[in-house]
C-alpha positions in Angstrom: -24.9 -21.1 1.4 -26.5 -18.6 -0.4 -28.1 -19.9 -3.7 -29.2 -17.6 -6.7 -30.9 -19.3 -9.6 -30.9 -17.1 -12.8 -31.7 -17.5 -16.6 -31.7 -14.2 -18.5 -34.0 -14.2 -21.2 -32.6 -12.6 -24.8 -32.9 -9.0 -23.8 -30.8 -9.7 -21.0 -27.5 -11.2 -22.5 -24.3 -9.0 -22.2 -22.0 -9.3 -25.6 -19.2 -7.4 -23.9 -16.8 -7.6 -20.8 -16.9 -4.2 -19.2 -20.0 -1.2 -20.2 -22.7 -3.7 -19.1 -24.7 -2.9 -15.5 -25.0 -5.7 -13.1 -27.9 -8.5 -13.6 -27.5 -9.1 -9.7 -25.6 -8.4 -6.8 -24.0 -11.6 -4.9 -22.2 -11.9 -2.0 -19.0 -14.2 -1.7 -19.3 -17.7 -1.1 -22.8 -17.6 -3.0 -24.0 -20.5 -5.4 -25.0 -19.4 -8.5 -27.2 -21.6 -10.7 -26.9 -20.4 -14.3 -28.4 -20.7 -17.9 -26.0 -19.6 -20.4 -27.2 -19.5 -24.2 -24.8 -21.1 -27.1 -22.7 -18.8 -29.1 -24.8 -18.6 -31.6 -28.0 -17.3 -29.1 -29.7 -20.4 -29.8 -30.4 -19.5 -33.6 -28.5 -22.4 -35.3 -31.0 -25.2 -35.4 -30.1 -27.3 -38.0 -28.2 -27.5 -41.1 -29.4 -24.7 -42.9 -29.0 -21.8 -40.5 -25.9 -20.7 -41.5 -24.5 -18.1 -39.5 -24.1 -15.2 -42.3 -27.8 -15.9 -42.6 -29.0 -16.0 -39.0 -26.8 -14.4 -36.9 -26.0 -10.1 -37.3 -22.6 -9.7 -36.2 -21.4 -8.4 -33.6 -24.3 -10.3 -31.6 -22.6 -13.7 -31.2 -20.9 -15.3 -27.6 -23.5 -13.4 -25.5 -22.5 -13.9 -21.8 -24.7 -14.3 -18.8 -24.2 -11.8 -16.5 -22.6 -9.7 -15.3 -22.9 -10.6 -11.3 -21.9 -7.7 -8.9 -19.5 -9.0 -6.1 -19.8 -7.3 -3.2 -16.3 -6.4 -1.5 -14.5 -6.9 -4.9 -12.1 -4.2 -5.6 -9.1 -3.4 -7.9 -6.0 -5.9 -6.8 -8.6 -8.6 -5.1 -9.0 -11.8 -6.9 -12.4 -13.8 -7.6 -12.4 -17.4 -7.4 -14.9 -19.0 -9.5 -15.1 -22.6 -8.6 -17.4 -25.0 -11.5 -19.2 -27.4 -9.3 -20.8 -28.6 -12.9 -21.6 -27.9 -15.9 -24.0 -30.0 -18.2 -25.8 -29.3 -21.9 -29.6 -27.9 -21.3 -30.3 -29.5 -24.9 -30.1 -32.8 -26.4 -28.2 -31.4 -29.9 -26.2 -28.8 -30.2 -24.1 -27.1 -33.3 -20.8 -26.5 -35.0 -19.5 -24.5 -38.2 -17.8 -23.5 -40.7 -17.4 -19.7 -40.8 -15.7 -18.0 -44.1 -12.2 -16.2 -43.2 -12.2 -17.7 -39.5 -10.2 -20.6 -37.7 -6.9 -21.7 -38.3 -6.9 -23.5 -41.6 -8.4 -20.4 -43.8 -7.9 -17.3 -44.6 -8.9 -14.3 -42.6 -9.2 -10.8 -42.7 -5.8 -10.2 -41.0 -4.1 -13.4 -43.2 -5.4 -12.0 -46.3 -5.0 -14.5 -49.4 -6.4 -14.7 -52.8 -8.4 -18.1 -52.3 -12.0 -18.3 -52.0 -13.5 -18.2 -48.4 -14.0 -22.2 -47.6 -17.8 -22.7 -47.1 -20.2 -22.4 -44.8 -21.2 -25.5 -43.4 -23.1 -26.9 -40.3 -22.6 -29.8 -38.4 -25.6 -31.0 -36.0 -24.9 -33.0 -32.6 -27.0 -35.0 -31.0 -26.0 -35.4 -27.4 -26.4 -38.2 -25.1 -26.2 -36.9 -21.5 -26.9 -40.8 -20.0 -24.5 -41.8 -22.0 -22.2 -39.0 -21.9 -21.6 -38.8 -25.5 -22.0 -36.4 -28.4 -22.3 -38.0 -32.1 -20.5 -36.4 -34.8 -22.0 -37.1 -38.4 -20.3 -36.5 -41.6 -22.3 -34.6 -43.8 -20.5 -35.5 -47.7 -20.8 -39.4 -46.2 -22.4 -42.0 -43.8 -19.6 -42.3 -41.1 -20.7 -41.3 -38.1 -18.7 -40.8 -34.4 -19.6 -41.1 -30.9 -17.2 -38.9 -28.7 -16.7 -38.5 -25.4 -19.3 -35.5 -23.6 -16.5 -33.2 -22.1 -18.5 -29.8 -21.2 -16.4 -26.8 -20.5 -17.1 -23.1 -21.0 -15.0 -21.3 -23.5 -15.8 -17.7 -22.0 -15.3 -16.6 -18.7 -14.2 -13.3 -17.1 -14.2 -9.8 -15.5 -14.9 -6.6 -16.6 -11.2 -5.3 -17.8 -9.2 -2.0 -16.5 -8.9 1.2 -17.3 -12.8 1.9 -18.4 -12.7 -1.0 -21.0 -15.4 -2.8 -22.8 -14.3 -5.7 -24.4 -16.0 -7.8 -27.2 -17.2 -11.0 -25.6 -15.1 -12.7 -28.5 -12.1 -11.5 -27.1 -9.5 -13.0 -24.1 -7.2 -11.1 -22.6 -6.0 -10.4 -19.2 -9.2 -10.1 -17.9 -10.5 -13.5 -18.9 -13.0 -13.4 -22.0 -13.2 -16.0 -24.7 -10.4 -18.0 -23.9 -11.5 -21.4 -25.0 -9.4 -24.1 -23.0 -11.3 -27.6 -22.4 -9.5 -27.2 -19.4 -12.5 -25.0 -17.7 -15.0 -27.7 -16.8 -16.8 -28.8 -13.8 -14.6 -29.3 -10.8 -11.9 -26.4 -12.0 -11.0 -23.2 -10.0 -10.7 -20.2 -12.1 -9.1 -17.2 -10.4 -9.3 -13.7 -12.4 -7.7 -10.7 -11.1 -10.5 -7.8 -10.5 -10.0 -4.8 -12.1 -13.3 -2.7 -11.5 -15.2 -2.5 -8.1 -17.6 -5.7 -7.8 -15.4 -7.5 -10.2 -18.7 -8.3 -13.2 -18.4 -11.6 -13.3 -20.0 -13.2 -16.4 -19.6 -16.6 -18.2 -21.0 -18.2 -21.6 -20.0 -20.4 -24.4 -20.8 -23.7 -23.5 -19.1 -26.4 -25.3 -20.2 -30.1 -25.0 -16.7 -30.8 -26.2 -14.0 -29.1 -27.9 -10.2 -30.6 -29.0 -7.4 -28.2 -28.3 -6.4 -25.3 -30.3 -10.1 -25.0 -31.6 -8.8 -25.7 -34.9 -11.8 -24.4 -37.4 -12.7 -21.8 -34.4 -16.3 -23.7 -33.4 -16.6 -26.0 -31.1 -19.7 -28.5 -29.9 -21.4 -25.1 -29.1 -24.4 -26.0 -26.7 -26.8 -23.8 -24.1 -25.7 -25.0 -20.3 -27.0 -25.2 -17.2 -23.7 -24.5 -14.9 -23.4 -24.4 -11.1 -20.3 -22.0 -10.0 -19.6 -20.5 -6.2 -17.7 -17.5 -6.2 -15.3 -16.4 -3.9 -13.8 -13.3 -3.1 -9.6 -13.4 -2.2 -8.7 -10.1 -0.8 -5.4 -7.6 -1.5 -4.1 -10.7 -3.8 -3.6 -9.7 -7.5 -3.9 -12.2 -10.1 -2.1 -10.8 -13.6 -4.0 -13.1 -15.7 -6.2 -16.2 -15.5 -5.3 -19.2 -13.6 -6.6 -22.2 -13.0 -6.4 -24.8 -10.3 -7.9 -28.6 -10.8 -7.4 -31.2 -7.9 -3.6 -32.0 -10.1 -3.0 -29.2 -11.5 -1.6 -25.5 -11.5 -2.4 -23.6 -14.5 -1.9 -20.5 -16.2 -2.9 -18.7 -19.1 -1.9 -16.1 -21.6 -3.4 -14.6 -24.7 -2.0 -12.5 -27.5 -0.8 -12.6 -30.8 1.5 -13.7 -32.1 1.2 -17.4 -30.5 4.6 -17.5 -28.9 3.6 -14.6 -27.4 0.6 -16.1 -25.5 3.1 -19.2 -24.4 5.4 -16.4 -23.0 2.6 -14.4 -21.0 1.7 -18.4 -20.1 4.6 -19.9 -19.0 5.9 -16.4 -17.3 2.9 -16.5 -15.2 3.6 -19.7 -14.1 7.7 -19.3 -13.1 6.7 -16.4 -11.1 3.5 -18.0 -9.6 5.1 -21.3 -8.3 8.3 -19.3 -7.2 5.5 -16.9 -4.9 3.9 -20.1 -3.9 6.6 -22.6 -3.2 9.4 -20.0 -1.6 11.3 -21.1 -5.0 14.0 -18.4 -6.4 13.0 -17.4 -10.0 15.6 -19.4 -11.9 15.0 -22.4 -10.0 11.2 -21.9 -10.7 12.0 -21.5 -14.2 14.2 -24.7 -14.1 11.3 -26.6 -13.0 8.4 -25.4 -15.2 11.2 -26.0 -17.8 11.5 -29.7 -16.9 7.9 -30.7 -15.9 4.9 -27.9 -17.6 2.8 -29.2 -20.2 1.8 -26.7 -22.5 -1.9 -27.0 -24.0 -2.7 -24.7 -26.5 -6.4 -23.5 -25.9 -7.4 -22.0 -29.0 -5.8 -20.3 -32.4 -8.4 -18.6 -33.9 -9.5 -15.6 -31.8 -8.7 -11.9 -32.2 -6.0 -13.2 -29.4 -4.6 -16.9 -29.1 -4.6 -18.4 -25.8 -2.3 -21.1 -25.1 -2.0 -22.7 -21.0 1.2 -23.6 -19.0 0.2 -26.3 -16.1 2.3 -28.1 -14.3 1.6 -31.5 -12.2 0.5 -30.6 -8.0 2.9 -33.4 -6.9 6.3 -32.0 -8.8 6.1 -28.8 -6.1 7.9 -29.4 -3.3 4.8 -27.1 -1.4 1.7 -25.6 -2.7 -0.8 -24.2 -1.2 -2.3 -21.6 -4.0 -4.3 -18.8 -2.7 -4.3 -20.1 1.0 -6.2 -23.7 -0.4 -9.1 -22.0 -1.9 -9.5 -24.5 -4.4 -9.8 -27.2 -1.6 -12.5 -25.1 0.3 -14.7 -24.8 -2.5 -14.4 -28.3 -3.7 -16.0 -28.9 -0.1 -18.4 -26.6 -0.5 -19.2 -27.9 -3.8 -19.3 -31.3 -2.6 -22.1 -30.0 0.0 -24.1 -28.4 -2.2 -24.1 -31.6 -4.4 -25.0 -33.7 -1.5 -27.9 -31.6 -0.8 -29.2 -31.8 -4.4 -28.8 -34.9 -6.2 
């Protein structure tokens, strides 16, 4: 396997999808080891950094990358398979942000109410015991909860000549925040531009679904992914593939909207894969999907359709990718622990 370490330093973070040259050129079936900052670039270090005071928008979510794929062209699709991903810190930080999340708000909810505050939450995290401790500040409780890291951006440079805030998901990927994207998960993005730009960033230690307030356990990471390159196979929007699941995404507004593009994607993606007709397809993901939403607070919502391995009567997604990288993942574990 071919193994590239990198860790950008400041003035090499990307903030966009798309209008940023290549960091590096890989080749399929590389291992890349990768330092991703937190989406607040590391400037949040305790409870008085509030993010109207540290941070100069639009310079939050920066993205490591992007990598150059060699062979990737327009209708291929790149498989990006997490062999892990673990916090490079032992705290890490959530907020408060006036007129964003779901229970506020925000510019394009207008209301008469004040903003609610800023406030900052500190975490410290336990990676030996694979915990991160929540601590009320207006009291003394306290919470351990479990250390789930996932990354709540990943993508490709979009179509058509687009650059696309890193905040952003969409069909190419982008900020999609699902805790579903952790180590051991196959993520396959259709490529739109030649060499694909793959980037990633937005580590979460943890995050509960729907991303209610819009910040999660944000944390730096240290992630391990192997790329893979599936030739003259379009993939319309994310999907993901764990060892019992099929998954897809979708991301719009309004929210039934990104359950639509979601559960659409799914029907017509187990129908291709199991030799199903369309209506029995959509009979089935009626009967046995389960329907995570991922976030509610971006400039598009993403919700997931995924549906159980076993309920298919075949699948074999993407000619068993997913299985072939697990195996290669499971090497290159063996020959670093």
């Amino acid at each position: 396997m071919d193994v590239l370490s990198y860790r950008p330093g400041p003035e090499e973070l990307a903030w966009t999808f798309g209008g940023v040259p290549p960091v590096r050129r890989v080749k399929p079936g590389s291992v890349l080891e990768l330092w991703s900052e937190d989406a607040f670039a590391g400037k949040v270090r305790g409870e008085d950094d509030l993010v109207s005071k540290v941070i100069e928008f639009p310079f939050v979510n920066p993205l490591t990358g992007p990598f150059f794929v060699e062979g990737a062209e327009p209708g291929d699709t790149l498989a990006v398979h997490f062999v892990s991903i673990e916090p490079s810190r032992d705290w890490a930080a959530s907020t408060t942000i006036p007129l964003f999340g779901a229970l506020t708000s925000t510019h394009v909810t207008a209301g008469l109410q004040e903003p609610l505050p800023e406030v900052v939450w500190m975490y410290d995290v336990d990676k030996a015991a694979r915990t991160v401790t929540f601590r009320a500040r207006y009291s003394d409780d306290q919470v351990d909860l479990p250390l789930d890291p996932m990354h709540g951006t990943v993508g490709v440079a979009p179509a058509n000549l687009e650059a696309r805030s890193s905040l952003v998901p969409d069909a190419h990927g982008g900020n999609m925040d699902t805790p579903e994207m952790r180590a051991g998960v196959t993520c396959f993005l259709g490529v739109n531009v030649e060499g694909a730009m793959f980037a990633l960033g937005d580590g979460h230690c943890r995050q509960g679904e729907g991303e209610t307030c819009g910040v999660a356990v944000e944390a730096a990471m240290d992630t391990v992914v192997i790329l893979d390159l599936i030739k003259s196979t379009a993939t319309p929007w994310p999907r993901l593939e764990s060892d019992d699941y099929l998954m897809s995404t979708g991301s719009a507004r309004p929210l039934e909207d990104a359950f639509r593009i979601a559960q659409h994607d799914l029907v017509t993606w187990i129908g291709s894969e199991c030799g199903l007709d369309p209506l029995d397809a959509y009979q089935l993901v009626t009967q046995a999907t389960e329907s995570p939403i991922a976030n509610v607070c971006d400039p598009n919502y993403t919700v997931l359709a995924k549906i159980r391995k076993g309920y298919l009567p075949r699948h074999d997604a993407y000619a068993g990718a997913h299985a072939r990288l697990r195996q290669m993942s499971e090497a290159y574990l063996a020959e670093h622990r």
